[in-house]
N, C-alpha and C positions, 0 to 999 in steps of 0.2 A: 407497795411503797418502795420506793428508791434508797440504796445505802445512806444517802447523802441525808437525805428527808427524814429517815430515822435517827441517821446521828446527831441531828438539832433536834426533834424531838427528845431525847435522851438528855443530851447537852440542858434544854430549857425545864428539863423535869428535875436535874441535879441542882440546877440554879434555882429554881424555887425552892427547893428542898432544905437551900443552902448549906448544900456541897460542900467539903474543902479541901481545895489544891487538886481542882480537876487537871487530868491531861489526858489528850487524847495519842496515841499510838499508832500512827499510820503502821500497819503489817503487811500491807502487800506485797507480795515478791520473797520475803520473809519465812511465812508460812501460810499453807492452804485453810486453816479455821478460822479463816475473819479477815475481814480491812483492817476493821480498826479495834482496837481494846482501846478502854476509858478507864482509868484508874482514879477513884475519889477516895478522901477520906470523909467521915465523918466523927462527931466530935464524945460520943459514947456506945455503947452497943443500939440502943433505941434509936439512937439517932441514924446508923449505919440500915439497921430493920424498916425503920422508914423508909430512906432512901431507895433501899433495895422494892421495898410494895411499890412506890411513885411511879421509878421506872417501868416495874412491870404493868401497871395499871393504865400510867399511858401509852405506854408500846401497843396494850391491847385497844384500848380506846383508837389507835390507830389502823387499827384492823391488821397488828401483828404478834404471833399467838409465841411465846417464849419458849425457846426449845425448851429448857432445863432452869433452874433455879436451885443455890445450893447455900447452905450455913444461916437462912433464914431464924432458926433457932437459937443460934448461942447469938449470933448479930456481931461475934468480931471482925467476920470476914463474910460479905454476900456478894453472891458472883450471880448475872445474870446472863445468859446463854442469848442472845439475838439472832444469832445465826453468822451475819455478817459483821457483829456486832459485840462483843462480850463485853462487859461493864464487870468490874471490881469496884466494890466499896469496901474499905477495912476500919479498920479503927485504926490510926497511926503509927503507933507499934506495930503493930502485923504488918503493916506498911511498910515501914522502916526495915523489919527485920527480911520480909522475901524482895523486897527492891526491884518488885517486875518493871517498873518502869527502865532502870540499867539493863536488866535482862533482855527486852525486846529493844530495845533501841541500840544496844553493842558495845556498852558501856560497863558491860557485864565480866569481871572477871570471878570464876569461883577460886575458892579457899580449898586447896589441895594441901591435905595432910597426910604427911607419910605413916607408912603402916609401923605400929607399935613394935620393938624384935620382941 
């Protein structure tokens, strides 16, 4: 399957799911682990745990087999590994608080605090 062909699949498995405040993260040129990362929220842990099975269910249904798969258990943050592909589902707070959307896109500045004397 093609990157492109996966990331509508992906795209229409979040959308049914009813996803919120998908974006997708063009990475190439970037870094070497991916096109693209997808970042969604969803709107409880259950709901993020879902999200996270859909994706990987139709990926596989697609006849594409998910490197890794990570936070399935607590459900505030599920990360699915596609290869070309990495999907983030969080709960909004988690969202909020690591901001990988600023982070890959350049919009990113960290919070540098000096050392205590």
């Amino acid at each position: 399957m093609q990157t492109e062909e996966l990331l509508q699949t992906v795209l229409a498995s979040l959308d049914e799911g009813k996803a919120v405040d998908v974006k997708v993260i063009d990475v190439r040129g970037k870094t070497s682990i991916a096109d693209y990362m997808i970042v969604a929220s969803g709107t409880s842990d259950r709901h993020v745990k879902s999200l996270g099975s859909r994706v990987v269910e139709d990926a596989k249904d697609r006849g594409v087999q998910p490197l890794g798969v990570e936070g399935e258990r607590d459900g505030e943050w599920v990360l699915v590994d596609l290869a070309d592909i990495i999907v983030h589902v969080m709960l909004p707070r988690v969202r909020e608080f690591y901001q990988l959307e600023k982070f890959w896109q350049g919009d990113y500045t960290p919070v540098v605090r000096a050392a205590s004397a």
